[in-house]
C-alpha positions in Angstrom: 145.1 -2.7 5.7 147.0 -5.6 7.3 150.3 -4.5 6.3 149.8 -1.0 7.4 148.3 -2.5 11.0 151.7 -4.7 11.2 154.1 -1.6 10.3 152.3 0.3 13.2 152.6 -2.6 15.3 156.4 -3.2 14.4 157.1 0.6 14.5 155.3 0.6 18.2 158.1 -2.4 19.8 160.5 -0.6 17.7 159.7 2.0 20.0 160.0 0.3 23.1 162.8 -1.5 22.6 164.5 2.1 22.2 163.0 3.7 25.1 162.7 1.2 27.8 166.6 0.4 26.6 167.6 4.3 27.2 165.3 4.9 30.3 166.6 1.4 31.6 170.3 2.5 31.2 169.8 5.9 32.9 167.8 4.4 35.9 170.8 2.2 36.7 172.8 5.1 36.7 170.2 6.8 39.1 170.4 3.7 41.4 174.0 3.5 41.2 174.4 7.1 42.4 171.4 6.8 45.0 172.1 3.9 46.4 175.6 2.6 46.0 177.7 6.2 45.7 178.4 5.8 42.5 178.9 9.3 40.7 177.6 9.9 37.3 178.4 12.7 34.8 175.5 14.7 35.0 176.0 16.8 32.0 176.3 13.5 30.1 173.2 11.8 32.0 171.3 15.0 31.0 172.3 15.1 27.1 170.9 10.8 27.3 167.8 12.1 28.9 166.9 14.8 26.2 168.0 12.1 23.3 165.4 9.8 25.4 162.5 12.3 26.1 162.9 14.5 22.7 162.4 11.8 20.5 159.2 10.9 22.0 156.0 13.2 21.4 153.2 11.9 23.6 153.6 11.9 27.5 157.3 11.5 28.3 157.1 15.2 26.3 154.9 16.6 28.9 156.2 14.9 31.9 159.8 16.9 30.8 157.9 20.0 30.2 156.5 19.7 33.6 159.2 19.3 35.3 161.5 21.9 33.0 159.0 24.5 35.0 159.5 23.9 38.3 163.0 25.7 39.6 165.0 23.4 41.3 163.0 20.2 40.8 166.3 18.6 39.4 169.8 19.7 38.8 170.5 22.3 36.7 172.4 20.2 33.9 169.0 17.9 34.0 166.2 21.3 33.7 168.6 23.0 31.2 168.7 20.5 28.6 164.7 19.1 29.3 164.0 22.8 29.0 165.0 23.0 25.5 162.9 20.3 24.4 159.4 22.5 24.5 160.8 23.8 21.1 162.9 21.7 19.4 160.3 18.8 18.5 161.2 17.5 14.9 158.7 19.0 12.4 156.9 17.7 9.5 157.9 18.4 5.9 156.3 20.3 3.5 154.6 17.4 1.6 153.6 15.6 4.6 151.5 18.6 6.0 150.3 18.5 2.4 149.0 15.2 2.5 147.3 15.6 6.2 145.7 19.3 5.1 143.8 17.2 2.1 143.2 14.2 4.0 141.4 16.7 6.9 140.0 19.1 5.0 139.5 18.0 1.4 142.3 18.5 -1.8 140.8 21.9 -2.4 142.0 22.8 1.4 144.3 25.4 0.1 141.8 27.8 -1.5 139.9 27.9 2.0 143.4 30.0 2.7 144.8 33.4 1.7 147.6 32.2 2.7 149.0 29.3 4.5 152.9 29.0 5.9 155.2 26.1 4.7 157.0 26.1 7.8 155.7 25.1 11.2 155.8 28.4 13.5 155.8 26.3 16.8 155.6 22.8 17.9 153.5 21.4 20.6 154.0 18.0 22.3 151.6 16.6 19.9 151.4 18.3 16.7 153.1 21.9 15.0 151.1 25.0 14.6 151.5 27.0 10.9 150.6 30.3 10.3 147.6 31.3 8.0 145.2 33.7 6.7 141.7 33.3 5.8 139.6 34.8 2.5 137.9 37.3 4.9 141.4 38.5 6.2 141.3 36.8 9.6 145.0 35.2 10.8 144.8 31.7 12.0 146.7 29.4 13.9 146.2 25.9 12.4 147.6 23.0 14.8 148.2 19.9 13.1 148.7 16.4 15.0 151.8 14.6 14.5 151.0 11.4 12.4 150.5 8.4 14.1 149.7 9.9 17.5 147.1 7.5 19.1 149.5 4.7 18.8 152.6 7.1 20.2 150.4 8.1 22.9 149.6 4.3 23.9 153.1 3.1 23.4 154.5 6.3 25.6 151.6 5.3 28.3 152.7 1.6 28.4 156.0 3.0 29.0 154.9 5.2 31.4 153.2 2.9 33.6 155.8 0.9 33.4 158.2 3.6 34.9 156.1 4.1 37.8 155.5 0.4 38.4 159.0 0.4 38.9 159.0 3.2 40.8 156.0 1.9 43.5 158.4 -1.7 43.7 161.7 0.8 44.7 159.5 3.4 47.3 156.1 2.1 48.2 155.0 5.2 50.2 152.9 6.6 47.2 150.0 3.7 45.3 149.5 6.0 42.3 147.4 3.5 39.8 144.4 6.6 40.2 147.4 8.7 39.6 148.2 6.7 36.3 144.2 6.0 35.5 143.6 10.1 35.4 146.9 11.0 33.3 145.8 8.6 30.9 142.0 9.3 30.4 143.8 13.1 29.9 146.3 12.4 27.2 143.7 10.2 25.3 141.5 13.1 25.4 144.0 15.3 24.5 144.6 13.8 20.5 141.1 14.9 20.4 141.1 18.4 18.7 137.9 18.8 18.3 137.5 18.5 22.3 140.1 20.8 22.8 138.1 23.3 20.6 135.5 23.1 23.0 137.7 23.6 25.6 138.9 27.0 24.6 135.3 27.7 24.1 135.0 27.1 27.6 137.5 29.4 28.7 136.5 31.7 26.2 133.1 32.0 28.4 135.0 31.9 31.8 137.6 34.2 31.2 134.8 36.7 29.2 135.2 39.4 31.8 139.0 39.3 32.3 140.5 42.4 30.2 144.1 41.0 30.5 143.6 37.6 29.8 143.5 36.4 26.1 142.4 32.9 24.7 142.3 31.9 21.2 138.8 30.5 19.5 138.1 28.3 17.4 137.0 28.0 13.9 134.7 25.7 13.5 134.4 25.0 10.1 138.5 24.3 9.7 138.7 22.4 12.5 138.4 18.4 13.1 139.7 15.7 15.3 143.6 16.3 14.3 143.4 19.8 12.9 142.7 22.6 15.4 142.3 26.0 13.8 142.0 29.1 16.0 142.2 32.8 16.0 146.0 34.2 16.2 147.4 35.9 18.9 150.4 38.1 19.2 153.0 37.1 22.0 156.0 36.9 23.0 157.7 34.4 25.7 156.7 34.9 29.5 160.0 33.4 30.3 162.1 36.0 28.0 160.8 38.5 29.4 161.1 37.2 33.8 164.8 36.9 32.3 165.1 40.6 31.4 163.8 41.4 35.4 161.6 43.9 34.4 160.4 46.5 37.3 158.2 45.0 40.1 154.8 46.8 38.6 154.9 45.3 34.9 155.7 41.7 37.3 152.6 42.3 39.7 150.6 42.8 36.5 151.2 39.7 35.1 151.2 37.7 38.4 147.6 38.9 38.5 146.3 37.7 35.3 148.0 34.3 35.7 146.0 34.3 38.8 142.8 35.2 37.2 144.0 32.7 34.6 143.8 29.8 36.5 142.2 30.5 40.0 138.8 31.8 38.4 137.2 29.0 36.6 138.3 27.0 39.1 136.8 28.6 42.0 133.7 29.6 39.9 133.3 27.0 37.5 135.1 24.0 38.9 137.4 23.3 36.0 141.5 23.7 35.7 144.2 23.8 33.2 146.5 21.2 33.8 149.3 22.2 31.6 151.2 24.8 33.5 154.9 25.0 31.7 155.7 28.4 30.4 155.7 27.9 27.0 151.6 28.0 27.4 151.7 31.8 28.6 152.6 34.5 26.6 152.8 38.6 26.8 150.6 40.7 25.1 152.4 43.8 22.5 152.3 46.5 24.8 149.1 49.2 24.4 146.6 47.6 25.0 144.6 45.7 28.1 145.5 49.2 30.3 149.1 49.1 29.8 151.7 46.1 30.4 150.2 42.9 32.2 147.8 41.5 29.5 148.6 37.8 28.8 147.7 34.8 26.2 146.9 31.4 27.3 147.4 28.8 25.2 146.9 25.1 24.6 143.7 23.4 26.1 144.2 19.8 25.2 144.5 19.0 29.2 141.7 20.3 31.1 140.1 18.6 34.5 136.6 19.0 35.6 135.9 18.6 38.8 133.0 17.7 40.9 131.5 20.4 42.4 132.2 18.8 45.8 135.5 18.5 45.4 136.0 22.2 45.2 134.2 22.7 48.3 136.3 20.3 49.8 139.5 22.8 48.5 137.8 25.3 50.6 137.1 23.6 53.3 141.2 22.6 53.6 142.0 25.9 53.5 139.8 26.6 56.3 141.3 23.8 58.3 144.2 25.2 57.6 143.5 28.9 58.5 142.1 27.4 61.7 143.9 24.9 63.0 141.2 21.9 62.7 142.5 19.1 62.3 139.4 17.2 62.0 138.2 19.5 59.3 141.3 19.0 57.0 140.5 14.8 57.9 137.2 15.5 56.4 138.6 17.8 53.8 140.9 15.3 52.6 138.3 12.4 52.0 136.1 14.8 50.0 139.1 14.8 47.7 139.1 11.4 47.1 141.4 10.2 50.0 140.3 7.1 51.7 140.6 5.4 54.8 143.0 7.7 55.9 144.5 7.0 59.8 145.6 10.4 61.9 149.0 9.9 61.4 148.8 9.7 57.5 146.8 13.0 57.5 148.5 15.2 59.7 151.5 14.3 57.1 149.8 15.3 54.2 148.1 18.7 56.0 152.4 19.5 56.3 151.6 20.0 52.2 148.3 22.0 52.7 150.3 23.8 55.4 153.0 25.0 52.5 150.7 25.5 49.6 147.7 27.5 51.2 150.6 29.6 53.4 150.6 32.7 50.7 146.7 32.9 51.4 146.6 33.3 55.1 147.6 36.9 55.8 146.3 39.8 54.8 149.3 41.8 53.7 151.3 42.5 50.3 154.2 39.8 50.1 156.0 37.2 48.0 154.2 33.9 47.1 157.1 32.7 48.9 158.7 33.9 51.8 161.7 31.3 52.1 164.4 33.0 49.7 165.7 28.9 49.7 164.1 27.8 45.6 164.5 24.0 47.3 161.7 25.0 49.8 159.1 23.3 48.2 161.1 20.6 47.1 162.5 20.2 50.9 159.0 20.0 52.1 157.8 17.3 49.6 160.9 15.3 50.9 159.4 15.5 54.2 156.3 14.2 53.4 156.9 11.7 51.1 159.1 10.3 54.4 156.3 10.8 56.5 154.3 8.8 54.1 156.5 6.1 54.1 156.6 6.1 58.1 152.8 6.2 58.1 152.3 3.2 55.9 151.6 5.0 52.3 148.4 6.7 50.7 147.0 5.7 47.6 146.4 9.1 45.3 143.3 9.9 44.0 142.6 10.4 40.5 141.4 14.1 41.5 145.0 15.2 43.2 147.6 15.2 40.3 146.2 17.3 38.0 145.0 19.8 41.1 148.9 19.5 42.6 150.8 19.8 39.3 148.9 22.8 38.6 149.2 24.4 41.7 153.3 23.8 41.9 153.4 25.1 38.2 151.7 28.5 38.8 153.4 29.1 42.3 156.9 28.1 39.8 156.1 30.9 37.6 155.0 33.2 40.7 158.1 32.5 42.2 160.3 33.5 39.2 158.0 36.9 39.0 158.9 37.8 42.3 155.8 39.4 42.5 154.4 41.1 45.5 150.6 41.3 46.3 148.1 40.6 48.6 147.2 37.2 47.6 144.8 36.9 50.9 142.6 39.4 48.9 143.0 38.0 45.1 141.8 34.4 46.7 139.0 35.9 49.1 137.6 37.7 46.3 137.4 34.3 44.2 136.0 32.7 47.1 133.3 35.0 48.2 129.7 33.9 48.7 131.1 30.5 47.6 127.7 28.2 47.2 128.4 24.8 45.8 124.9 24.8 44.4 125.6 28.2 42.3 128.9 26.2 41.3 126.9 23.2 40.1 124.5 25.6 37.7 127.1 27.7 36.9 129.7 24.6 35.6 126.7 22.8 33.7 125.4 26.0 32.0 128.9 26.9 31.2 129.6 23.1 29.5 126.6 23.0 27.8 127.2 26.6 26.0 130.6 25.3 24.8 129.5 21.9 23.8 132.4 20.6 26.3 131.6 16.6 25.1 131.1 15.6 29.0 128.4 15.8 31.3 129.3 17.6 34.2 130.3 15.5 36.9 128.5 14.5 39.8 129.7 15.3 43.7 
């Protein structure tokens, strides 16, 4: 037992010493070109980024997902090559998925199977998914975690909050420790698979009377803490298809479901995905769900639930912003979490509310976004994160990131649909009748049906 403790110690600084040495070397060149005018090959500054991030599995994985999504957060020779990394994750052999089926399952775990495929059909940032067949003629989708995960995740975190440590010295506008605090409580969750199994339970109940949205579920009896088996879905890639431009109805129709997707059980139930990059969508075959638009979602290892008076609070911003008030979007803002906030600080941060609520204020068909300029967004962070800065900082609450990063990933993918509809409508009809006392029963009855392992939250 000692030895196998001291390998996983040595294989953990091992680690570190690689990464922090790489993510060192390609800060300096950051610096070097931010600060001094130094120019850097980006294409070769790209290719050291994806030799940094794609041998890593836990976090860093995600964080390059995330960003990979969102169209013009970085240059192109940066999103190209991070974009390749949602599928190229090294698999496990043959006899290593062996070993972990027995060790999960028991050594007869083969005759629980028709059939069972050798070869990984996808990878996730945390494990790889095989194909499979059960005795009653069910296909599966069996995910099985990457060995040695829990250390990987807490070695990747370290490095992580190192990384933004280092950031807060270089640009103190932005105190993100809450920031850190959530995305760690999240990735530790996330190695459970038995949680996640719950979670797609949850959705399961959620999404129940949404024809064009599809989510896996579970299977109970073949699933534990690092084996997730789950009903198979047919899909194909979101992204494949946006790159085909296919006409504007088929476009609207899946602009809809994603914002069924992830608007409903967050407006009804108080609960969101937090993984938005495309590989967790996919397109139905055509035929079914009334024609094109019906959609897959996938992958439920990263899901937030919120207070119940934090989503009132999301309403309430939008109101303040529909109507000018600037005291309600002060009052908004500290049901979110934000403290102590002067004037100054908040009228910055309502310049955000400002661009993300924009698409919900008229009532007319249009584009998510009406600035044909893809650095929009990115030019009005830029503005706030100054104004920040000017203002003396704000320290993030643990509720934002997950709320932002999923905002900015669906409008990413809306963006790239070009899709027009009345979005006023879609988010009025969400919102209707809102009560945060129906919320509260609705979120706890919902939890407690999926055996989600949390009480629901208090607010």
């Amino acid at each position: 037992m000692s030895d196998r403790r001291e390998s996983s110690l040595f294989g953990e600084v091992r680690r570190m010493v690689r990464t922090s040495g790489a993510v060192t070397g390609i800060a300096a060149r950051v610096a070097g070109e931010r600060f001094l005018g130094l120019k850097t090959d980006k294409n070769a500054h790209a290719e050291d980024l994806k030799a940094v991030l794609g041998g890593l599995k836990g976090p860093m994985m995600k964080v390059a997902q995330f960003l990979s999504t969102v169209p013009d957060a970085l240059p192109e020779e940066y999103a190209r090559e991070l974009a390749t990394l949602q599928s190229n994750a090294p698999p496990m052999g043959w006899a290593f998925v062996k070993r972990r089926m027995s060790s999960e399952l028991g050594p007869a775990w083969q005759s629980r199977f028709a059939s069972f495929t050798q070869e990984a059909v996808a990878a996730a940032s945390l494990g790889q998914v095989h194909k499979g067949t059960l005795p009653d003629g069910r296909v599966v989708a069996c995910k099985l975690q990457y060995p040695d995960m829990p250390s990987v995740v807490e070695a990747d975190l370290r490095q992580l909050k190192l990384g933004m440590q280092l950031y807060r010295r270089m640009d103190s506008a932005l105190d993100n420790e809450e920031a850190y605090a959530e995305i760690a409580e999240r990735l530790r969750e996330e190695l459970d698979y038995t949680r996640e199994a719950s979670h797609q339970r949850l959705y399961g109940l959620m999404l129940a009377g949404e024809p064009t949205v599809h989510v896996p579920q579970p299977v109970d009896e073949l699933t534990t803490k690092r084996l997730l088996t789950m009903t198979w879905l047919d899909g194909s890639s979101i992204l494949q298809r946006i790159n085909e431009d296919p006409p504007l109805e088929e476009r609207n129709a899946y602009a809809r479901a994603l914002f069924a997707a992830w608007y409903k059980p967050l407006y009804r139930y108080g609960v969101i995905h937090g993984d938005p990059h495309l590989g967790n969508y996919q397109i139905r075959p055509p035929g079914g769900d009334n024609g094109e638009g019906g959609l897959n979602l996938l992958d439920f290892g990263v899901i937030r639930v919120f207070p119940p008076s934090f989503i009132t609070g999301v309403i309430t911003l939008y109101e303040a912003v529909r109507d000018g008030d600037d005291d309600k979007a002060h009052h908004a803002f500290e049901t979110w979490g934000f403290r102590d906030l002067s004037r100054e600080t908040m009228l910055v941060l309502k310049k955000w509310a400002d661009f993300l609520y924009e698409p919900l204020l008229t009532d007319r068909v249009r584009l998510i976004q009406q600035s044909e300029d893809l650095n929009h967004g990115r030019m009005v962070a830029q503005e706030v994160h100054r104004g920040l800065k000017a203002t003396g900082g704000v320290r993030i609450p643990r509720e934002f990131p997950l709320m932002d990063r999923a905002a900015i990933g669906l409008g990413s993918v809306l963006t790239r649909l070009q899709a027009r509809l009345n979005w006023h409508r879609m988010f009025h009809e969400l919102i209707e009748g809102y009560r945060e006392e129906e919320l509260r029963a609705r979120q706890a009855a919902a939890l407690a049906e999926a055996r989600v392992p949390v009480a629901p939250p208090a607010g």
